[in-house]
C-alpha positions in Angstrom: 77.7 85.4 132.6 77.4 83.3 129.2 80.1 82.1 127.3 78.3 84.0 124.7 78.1 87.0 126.7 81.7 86.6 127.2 82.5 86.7 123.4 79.8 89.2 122.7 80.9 92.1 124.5 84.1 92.4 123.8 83.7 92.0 119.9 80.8 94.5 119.9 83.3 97.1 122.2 86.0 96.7 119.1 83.4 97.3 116.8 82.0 100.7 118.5 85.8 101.8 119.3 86.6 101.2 115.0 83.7 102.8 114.2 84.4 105.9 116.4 88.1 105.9 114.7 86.3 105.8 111.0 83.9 108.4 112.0 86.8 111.2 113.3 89.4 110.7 111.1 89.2 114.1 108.6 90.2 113.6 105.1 92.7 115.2 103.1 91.7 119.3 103.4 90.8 120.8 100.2 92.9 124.4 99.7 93.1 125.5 96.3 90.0 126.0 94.0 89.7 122.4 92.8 90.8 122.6 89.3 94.7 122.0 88.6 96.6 124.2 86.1 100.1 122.7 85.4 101.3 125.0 83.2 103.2 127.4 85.8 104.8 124.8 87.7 107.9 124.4 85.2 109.9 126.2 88.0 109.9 123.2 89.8 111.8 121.0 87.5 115.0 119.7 89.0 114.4 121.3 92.8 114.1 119.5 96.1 110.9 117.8 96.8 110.8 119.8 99.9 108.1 121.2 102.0 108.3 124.4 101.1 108.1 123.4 97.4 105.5 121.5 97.6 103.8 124.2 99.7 104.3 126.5 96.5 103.6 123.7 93.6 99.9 123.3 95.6 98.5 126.4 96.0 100.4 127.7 92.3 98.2 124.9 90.7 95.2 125.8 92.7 94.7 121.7 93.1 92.9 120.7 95.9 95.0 117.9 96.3 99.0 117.2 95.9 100.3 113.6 94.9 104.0 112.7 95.9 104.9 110.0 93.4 108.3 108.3 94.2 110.4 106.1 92.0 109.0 103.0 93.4 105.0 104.6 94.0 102.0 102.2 92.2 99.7 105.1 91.0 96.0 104.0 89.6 94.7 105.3 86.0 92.0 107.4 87.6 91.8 111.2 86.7 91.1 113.9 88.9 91.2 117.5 87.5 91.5 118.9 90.9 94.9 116.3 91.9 98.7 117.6 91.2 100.8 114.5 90.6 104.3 115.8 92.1 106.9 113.1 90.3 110.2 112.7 92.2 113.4 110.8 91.5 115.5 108.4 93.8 117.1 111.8 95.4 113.9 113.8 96.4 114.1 115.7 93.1 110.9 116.9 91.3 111.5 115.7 87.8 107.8 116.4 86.9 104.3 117.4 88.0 100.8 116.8 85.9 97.6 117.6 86.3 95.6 113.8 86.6 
């Protein structure tokens, strides 16, 4: 065997086994209709950013996806009609939640 060989292999075994990983991983599961509606979330205004809640805030929106944002969260400028932004304070309490 090569020096080459030796090298070779190995590299093109990490490649096919990151590949693989890629190729299985499932992406965040779509449950509501797509399109957020905000507007009867106002419940959730000063609760625990708890499973259960966020549970509700997802499917009441019909979003097909929910976005924690903490205190110290980067968020991008993008919009999405079908994400729910879920803003929550330094003590896990919702304090807001948009459509965007």
């Amino acid at each position: 065997m090569t020096s080459r060989s030796r090298i070779v292999i190995p590299l093109v075994a990490m490649a096919a086994l990151t590949l693989s990983a890629c190729a299985t991983s499932p992406g965040p599961a779509i449950t509501g209709s797509g399109q957020c509606h905000a507007e009867p979330l106002a419940w959730a205004i000063g609760k625990p950013a708890d499973e259960a809640n966020m549970r509700a805030l997802l499917k009441q929106s019909g979003a097909g996806l929910i976005n924690p944002i903490g205190p110290d969260t980067i968020t991008t400028r993008d919009y999405r009609p079908d994400r729910l932004r879920v803003f929550i304070d330094k003590d896990n309490v919702i304090t807001a939640t948009r459509c965007e």
